[in-house]
N, C-alpha and C positions, 0 to 999 in steps of 0.2 A: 439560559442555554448552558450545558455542559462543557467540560472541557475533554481533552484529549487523554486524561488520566481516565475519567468516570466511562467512557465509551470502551477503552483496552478492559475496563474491568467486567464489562458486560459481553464480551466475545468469549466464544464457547471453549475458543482455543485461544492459547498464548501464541501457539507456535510462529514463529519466523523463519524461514525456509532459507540458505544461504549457500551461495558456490563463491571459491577463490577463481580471482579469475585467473586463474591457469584452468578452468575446468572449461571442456569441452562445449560447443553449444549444442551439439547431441546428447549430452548427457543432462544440460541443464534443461533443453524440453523436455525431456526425461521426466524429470521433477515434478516441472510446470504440473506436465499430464496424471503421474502420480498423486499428488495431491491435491489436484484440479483448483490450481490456483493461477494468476497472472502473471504474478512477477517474482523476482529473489534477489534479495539485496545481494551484493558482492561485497565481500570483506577479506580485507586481506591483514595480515599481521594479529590474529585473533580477530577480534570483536569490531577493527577500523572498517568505515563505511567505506568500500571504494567506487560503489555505485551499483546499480540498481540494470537489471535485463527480465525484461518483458515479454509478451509472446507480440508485441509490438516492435519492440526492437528486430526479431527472429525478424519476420514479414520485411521489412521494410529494409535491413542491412544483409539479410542470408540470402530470403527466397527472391526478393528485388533485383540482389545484386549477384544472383546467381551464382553464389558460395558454396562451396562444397561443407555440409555442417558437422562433417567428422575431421576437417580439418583446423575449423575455425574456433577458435576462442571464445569463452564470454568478454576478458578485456577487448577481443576488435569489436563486438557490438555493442557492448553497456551503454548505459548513458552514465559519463560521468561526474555530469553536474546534477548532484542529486540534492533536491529541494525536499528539508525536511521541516518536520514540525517537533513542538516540545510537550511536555505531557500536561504544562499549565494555557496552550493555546486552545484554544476556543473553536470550537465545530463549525462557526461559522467564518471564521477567519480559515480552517480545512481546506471550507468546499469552494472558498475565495480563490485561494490557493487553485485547488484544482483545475475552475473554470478558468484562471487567467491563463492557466496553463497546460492547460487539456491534457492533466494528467491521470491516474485512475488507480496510483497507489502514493503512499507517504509515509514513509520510514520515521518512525518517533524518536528522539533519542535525548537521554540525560546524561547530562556532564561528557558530552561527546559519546557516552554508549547506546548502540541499540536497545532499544527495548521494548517494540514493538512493530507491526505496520500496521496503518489503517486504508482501508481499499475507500471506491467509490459507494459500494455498497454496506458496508458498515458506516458511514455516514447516514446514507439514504433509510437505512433500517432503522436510525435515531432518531434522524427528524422527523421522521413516519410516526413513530411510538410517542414523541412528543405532542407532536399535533394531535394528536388520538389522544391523549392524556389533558391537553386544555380543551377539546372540543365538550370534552364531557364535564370538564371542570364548569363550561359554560353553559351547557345544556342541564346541569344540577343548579346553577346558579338561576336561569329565565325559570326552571320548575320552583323557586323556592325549598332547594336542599338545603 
């Protein structure tokens, strides 16, 4: 199985989408919706993780909690225990991850820096291609390829 470097290198984009959290959570769905993506890490001081807002977070601490989202912050809703992975861990150790924690994104980071994220589905697209790659490994093997 792959690790968490070989899978960043197969996604179409690098990109990593990011607001300080001085940024508005109007502006960060902003983003969200702009790029039609999930979540944005929060970094503050350059490149420092300071955590991670979601269109899960919005739901549950804005529209829940009946916030007004032009006045609210990304720091009052981030989560800011953010569970990352490293680019030598393993896809299956990820999606461990994930399910123990019913999470749907994972921020990569070496030597303390970002340098990637990997969603639910960039996982799920991996282990997809894999499985399709040994099934036919075995299917050449029962024909005598």
């Amino acid at each position: 199985m792959k690790n968490v470097a070989e899978v960043l290198r197969t996604k179409p984009s690098a990109a990593v989408f990011s607001v300080s959290p001085d940024t508005s959570v109007i502006e960060a769905v902003r983003l969200l919706a702009e790029h039609g993506i999930g979540a944005l890490v929060v970094l503050s001081q350059g490149r420092r993780l300071a955590g991670i807002v979601s269109e899960r977070d919005y739901v549950r601490k804005v529209a829940l909690l009946e916030r007004s989202d032009f006045q609210s912050r990304v720091s009052e809703i981030m989560t800011a225990k953010v569970i990352t992975v490293s680019p030598s861990d393993s896809v299956a150790h990820c999606m461990q991850l994930m399910t123990d924690h019913r999470l749907r994104h994972l921020p990569v980071l070496a030597d303390g820096e970002l340098i990637g994220m990997l969603s639910i589905g960039d996982l799920v697209k991996h282990t997809i291609a894999e499985q399709a790659g040994l099934i036919r490994q075995l299917e050449q093997y029962i024909r005598g390829e």
